[in-house]
N, C-alpha and C positions, 0 to 999 in steps of 0.2 A: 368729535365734540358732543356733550351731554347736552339739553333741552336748556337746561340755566348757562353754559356757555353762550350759544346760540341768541339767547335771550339779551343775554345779555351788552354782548357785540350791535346784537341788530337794534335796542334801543341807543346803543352810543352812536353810531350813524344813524341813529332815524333825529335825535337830538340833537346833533352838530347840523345836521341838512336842515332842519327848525330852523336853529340860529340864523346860518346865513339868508333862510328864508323871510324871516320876520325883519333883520336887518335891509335886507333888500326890497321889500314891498311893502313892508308895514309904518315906514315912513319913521323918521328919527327928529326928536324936537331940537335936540345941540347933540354937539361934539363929546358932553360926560355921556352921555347914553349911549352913543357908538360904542368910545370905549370900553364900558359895561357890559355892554352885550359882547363886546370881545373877549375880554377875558373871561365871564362867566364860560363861555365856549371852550376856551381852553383848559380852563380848570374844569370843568365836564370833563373834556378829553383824556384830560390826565386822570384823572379820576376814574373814570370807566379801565382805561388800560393798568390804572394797579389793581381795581377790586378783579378783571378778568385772571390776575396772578395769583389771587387770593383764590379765586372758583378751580383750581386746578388741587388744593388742598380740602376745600370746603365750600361744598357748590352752593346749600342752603345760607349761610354765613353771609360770602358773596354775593347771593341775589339778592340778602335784606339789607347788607350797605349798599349796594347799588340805586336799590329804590330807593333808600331814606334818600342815598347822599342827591337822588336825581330831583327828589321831591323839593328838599331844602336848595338846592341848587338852581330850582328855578323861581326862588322867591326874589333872590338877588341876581336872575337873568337879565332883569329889567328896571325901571322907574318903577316907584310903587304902586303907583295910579294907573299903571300897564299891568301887571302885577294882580291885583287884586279886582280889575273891573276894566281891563283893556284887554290889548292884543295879546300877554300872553297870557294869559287867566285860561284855553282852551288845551296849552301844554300838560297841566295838573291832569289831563285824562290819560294820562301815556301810563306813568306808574298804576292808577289806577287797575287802568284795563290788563297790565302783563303780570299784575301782582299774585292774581289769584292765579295763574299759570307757572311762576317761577316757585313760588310757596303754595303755604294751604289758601284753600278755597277761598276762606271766613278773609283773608287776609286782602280783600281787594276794600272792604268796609274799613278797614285801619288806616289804608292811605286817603281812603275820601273823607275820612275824617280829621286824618294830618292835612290834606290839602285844604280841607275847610276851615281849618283853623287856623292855617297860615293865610290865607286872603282876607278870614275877619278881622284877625290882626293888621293886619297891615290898611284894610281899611279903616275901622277906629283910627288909627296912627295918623289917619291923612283926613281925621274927622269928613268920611262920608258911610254910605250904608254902606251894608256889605251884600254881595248880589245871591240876593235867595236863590234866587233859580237856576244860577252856577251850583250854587250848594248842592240841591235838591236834584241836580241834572250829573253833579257825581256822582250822589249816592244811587241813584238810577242806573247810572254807567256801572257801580259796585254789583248791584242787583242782578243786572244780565251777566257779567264777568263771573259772580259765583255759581249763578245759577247753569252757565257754557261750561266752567270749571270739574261743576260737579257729574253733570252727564259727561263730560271727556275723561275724567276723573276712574268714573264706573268703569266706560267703555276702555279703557286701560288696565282697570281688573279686573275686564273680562277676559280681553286680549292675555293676559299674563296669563292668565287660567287656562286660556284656551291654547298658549302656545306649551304650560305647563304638562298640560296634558297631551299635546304632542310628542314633547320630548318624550314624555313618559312611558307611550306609544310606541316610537321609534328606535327607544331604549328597549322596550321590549320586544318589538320584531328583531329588531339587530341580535339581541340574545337568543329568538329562538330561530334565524335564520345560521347564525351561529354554530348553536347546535347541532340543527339540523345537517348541515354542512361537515360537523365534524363527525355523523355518524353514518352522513352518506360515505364520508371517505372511507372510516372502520369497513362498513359496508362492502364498497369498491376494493377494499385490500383481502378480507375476507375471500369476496368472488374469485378477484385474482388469483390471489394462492390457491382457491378450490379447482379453478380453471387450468392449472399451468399445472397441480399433483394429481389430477387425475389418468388415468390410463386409457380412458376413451378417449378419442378425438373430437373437438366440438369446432363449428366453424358458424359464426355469424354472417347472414346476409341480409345488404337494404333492401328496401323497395326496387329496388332496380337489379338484384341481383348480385351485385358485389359485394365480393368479402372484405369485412370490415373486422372480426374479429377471428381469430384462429392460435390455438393454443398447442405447445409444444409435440402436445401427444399426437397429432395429427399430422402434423411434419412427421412424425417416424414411422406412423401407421403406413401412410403415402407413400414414405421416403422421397418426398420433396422438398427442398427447402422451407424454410419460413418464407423467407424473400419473393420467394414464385409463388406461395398461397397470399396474400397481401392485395387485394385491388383486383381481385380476378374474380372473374364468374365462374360455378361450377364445373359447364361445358366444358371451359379451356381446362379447368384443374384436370378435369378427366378427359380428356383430348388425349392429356402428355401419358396417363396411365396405361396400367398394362389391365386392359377390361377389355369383356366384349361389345360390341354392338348394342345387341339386346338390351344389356344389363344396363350401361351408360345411360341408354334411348328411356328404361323404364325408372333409374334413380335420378336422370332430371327433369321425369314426368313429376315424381313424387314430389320433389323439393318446388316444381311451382305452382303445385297444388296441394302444401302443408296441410294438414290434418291430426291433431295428436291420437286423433283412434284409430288411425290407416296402421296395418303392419308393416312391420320391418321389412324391409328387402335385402336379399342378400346377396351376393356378386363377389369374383373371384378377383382381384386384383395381384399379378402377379403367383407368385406363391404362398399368399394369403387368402383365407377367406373374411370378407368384411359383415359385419351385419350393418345397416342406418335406418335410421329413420328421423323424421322434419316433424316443425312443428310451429305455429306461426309465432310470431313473439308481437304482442299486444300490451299499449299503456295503457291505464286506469280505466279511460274512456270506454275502451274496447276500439280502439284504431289500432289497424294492423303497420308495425313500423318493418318488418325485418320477416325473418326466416334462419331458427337456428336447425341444426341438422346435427346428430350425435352419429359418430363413426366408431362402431366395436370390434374389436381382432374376435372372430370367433371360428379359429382357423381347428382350433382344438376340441373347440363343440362338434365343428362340421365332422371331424376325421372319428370323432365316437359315434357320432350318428350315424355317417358311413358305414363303421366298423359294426356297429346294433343292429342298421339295416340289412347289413350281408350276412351274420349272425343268422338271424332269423329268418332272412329268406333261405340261407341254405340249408338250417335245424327243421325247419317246415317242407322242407321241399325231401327231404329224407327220412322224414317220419311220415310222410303221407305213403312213399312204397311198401313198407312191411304193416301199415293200417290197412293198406287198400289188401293186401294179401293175409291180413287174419280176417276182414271181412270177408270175404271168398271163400276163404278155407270153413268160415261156421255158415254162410250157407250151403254149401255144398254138404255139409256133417248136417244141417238141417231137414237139408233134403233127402237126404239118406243113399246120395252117392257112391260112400265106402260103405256102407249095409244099414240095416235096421236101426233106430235108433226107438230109446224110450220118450214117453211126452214126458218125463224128468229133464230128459237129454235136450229133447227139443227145444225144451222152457229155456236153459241154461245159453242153446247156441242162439233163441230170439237178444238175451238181455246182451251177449259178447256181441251180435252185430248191434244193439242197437247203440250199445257204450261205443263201439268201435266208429259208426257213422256220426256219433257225438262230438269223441276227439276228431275227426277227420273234419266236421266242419270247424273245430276251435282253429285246427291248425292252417285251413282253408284260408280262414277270416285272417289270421295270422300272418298267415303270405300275402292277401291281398292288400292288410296294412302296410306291410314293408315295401312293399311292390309300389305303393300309393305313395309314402314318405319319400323313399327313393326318387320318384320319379319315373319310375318304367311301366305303372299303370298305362295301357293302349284299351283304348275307345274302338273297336270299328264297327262301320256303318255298313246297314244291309236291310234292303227287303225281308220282311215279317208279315205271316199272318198272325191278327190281332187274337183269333181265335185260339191260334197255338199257345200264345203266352195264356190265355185262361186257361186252358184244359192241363197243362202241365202243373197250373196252382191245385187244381181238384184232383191228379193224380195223385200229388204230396202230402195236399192237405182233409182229403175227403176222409180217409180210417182214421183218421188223428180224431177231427172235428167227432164222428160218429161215437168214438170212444168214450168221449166227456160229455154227451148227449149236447152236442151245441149246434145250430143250423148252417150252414155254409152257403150260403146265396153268392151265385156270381151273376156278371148282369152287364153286357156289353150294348150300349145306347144305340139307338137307330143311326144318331149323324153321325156316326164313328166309321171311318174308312177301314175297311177288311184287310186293307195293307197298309201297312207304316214302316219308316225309316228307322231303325236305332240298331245297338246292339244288340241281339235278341236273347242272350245267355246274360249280358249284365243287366239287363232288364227281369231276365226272369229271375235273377240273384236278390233283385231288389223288392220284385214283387212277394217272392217265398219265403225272405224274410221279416220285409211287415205282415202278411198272413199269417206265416208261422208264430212270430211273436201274439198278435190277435186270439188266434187258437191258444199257445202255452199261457198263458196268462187271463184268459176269460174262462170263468168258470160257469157262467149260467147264462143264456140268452143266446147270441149268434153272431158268427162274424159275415158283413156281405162287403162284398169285393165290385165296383166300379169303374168300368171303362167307357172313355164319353171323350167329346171332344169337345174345348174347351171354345175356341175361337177359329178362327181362319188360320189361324199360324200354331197355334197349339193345341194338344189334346195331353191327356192325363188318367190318371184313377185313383179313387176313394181308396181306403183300406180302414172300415168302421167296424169298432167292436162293441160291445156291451161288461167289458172286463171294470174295473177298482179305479180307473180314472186316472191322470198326471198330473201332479202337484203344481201351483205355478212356479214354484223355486225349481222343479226338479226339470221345466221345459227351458232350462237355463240353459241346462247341463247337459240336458240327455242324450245330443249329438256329438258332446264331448268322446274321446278315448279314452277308453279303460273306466267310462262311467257309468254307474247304474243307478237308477233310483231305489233309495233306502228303502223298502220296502218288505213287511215282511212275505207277501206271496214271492216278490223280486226273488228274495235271497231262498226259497225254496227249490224255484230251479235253476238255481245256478247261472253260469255263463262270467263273460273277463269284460261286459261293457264296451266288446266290437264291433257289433253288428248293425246298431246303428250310424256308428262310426264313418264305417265302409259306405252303408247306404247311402247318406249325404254326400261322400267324395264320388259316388259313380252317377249318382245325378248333377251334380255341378259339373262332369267331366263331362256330359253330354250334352250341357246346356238348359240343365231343366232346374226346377225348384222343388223344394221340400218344405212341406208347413205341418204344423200338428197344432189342433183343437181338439180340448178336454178339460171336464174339469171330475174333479174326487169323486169318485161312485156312482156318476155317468156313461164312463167309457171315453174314450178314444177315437180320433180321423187322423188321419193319415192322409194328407193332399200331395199329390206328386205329380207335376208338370214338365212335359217335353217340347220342343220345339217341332214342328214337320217336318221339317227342311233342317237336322243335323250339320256338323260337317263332316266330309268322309271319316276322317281320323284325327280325332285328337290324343294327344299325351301331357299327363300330369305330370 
């Protein structure tokens, strides 16, 4: 029901309960006035229920014949002297007050003044006054009904405004939820197919470990079902595999301590070799939800790497035998072994050894990478005098140093123990090649060399020059292989960008660290730290 139905009901029952009201308490003079008051009731009655038929076509319509017919309807409710200045004279306030609620506002002043004019009428009629202050007590009653009307009024177009603007609202989250929805799905089919046609294996894990998502490629990598990857944790997926120990122990290290800069790890599953590596999966926030992990066949990389590395260990390992025997043969022709020779002669057999001792270290460094890559790099640990590893630097590098007029200061610290723990050949590889670099490469001032002990548990040495300085780009790089910094002194003597290569993997083999501070046409350090206490033997 609308507000004029309502209205309209609820005045026909608040009118018939009148009636019987007034007939029952308000005291009756005869029997024509019962009657009158009866039927005025029922033709109300009837009345209200055809105009409520009429409000189901025409609500406005309906509500103005309902007031008139109620208004005129209670002129002849009663005796006229009831009517116009008696018991029901206080009924004319009914239409009044609902009039400005069922129609417009203005419209409650129309019935006070229909009602006012039906009681002066009808008093003239019966020759007495007519009662001002009924009059004046409608139009009152009018006053406050327009004035309720028109603040209800507002407050209804605000309400319409304000619920206008909701839909509005709602209409338009819906659209961009909508949306949104239809490009997460695009989205979600996109991933899917990227997931399901790739050749790597990806596998999604919760916070707790279980897999929740895992894509076809990974089932074949594994060669285990989808079904068995599904609700499993890593451990068990790798339980059931053909790995080792080790490998298992350090790929479920990785995966619950995600990192996207950790490297790859590799491991042999079966007749495969796998590469993976994890990486955390984080929403917007930065809350970590998950752990995804990519699994690569890289069974084909491995078996070329293998095949490079054995390549080159055994092309190194067979060209150092007829290097190491043309070195031999031009000093001995130097020294004048097979007879006399000319200082032409001599000149010729210094530059064949010193080219010959050149290659022999390229191919030196050469084997030790492959040897490193491989994995058959060996560590072993032994008693050293501290002293020995200097004097072997100033064997090497003292005629080098004197030749370019550069000074060579070496310099062993008082708290430095005379004996220490390490490999004492890979140690002095590493020491004669940051020297050596130091001297090739500085051309004015001096290189001094540092042995000190750093702490209780470590000790170390310097390696400072006074040479053209390292770029900060090029300290990026420079322990990279096969890298060198651009440079034009660099590129003057040569070399394949080994040497510090090596240097860094035989200090991490031994547990020590390598730093380098420099900057442009300052020169160069070299920080290189060892533990005291090695272990016997490590292998890379």
């Amino acid at each position: 029901f609308g507000l004029s139905e309502l209205g309209i009901l609820g005045s026909a029952i608040v009118g018939i309960i009148l009636f019987v009201i007034i007939s029952t308490i308000g005291g009756i003079e005869n029997l024509q006035d019962f009657w009158l008051l009866i039927a005025s009731g029922f033709i109300f009655g009837v009345g209200s229920i055809f105009i409520y038929y009429i409000n189901r076509k025409n609500g406005q319509l309906a509500s103005l014949l309902f007031l008139t017919f109620l208004t005129v309807a209670m002129a002849f409710s009663d005796s006229p002297n009831q009517v116009a200045d008696g018991r029901t004279l206080f009924v004319f306030a009914i239409p009044i007050a609902i009039s400005s609620l069922l129609l417009r506002p203005v419209s409650s002043f129309i019935f006070a003044a229909l009602s006012s004019v039906i009681i002066t009428v009808l008093a003239l009629n019966i020759q007495i006054v007519p009662n001002i202050v009924a009059i004046v007590g409608f139009f009152m009653l009018a006053l406050v009904s327009w004035l309720s009307a028109r603040s209800l009024e507002q407050a209804l177009q605000d309400l319409r405004q304000i619920n206008a603007e909701l839909d509005r609202r709602v209409e338009d989250r819906t659209r961009e939820l909508s949306e949104s929805l239809a490009r997460e799905l695009v989205e979600a089919g996109k991933n899917q197919a990227i997931l399901e046609g790739i050749a790597d294996g990806v596998i999604v894990l919760d916070t707790k470990g279980k897999s929740i998502v895992a894509n076809p490629a990974l089932s074949r990598l594994l060669d285990v079902p989808s079904a068995n990857l599904m609700n499993k944790t890593m451990e068990e997926i790798l339980q059931a595999g053909k790995i080792s120990s080790p490998d298992r122990q350090t790929t479920l290290t990785m995966l619950r301590e995600p990192h996207k800069d950790k490297p790859s790890i590799r491991f042999r599953w079966g007749e495969r070799t796998l590469l993976v590596n994890a990486a955390p999966v984080s929403t917007g926030l930065g809350d970590v939800i998950g752990t995804v992990a990519v699994f690569r066949d890289f069974t084909h990389e491995a078996e070329v790497e293998q095949m490079k590395n054995t390549f080159v260990a055994m092309v190194s390992h067979e060209l150092r035998t007829p290097l190491n025997a043309i070195l031999g043969f031009a000093e001995m022709i130097r020294e004048a072994v097979y007879g006399p020779i000319t200082a032409r002669q001599a000149g010729v057999m210094e530059r064949i050894e010193n080219s010959s001792r050149r290659l022999l270290s390229l191919v030196s460094d050469l084997l030790d990478q492959a040897q490193i890559e491989a994995g058959r790099m060996k560590i072993h640990i032994a008693e050293f005098q501290v002293s020995d590893l200097m004097d072997s630097l100033r064997v090497a590098l003292d005629k080098q140093a004197a030749e370019k007029g550069l000074t060579l200061t070496t310099k062993i610290e008082p708290g430095m123990p005379s004996v220490a723990l390490g490999d004492f050949n890979r140690l002095q590889q590493i020491l004669l090649n940051l020297g050596g670099n130091a001297v090739k490469f500085t051309e004015s001032g001096g290189v001094t060399v540092r042995i000190y002990r750093v702490d209780e548990r470590y000790w170390g040495f310097d390696v400072t020059d006074t040479g053209p300085g390292i770029s900060a780009e090029a300290r990026g790089y420079i322990f990279e292989s096969f890298r060198q910094v651009e440079d034009v002194v660099i590129r003057e003597h040569g070399g394949i960008g080994l040497g510090l290569a090596i240097v860094k993997s035989l200090v991490e083999l031994m547990g020590g660290q390598i730093l380098l501070a420099s900057e442009v046409g300052k020169g160069a350090t070299f920080t290189v730290t060892f533990p005291f206490e090695p272990s016997k033997e490590k292998t890379k």
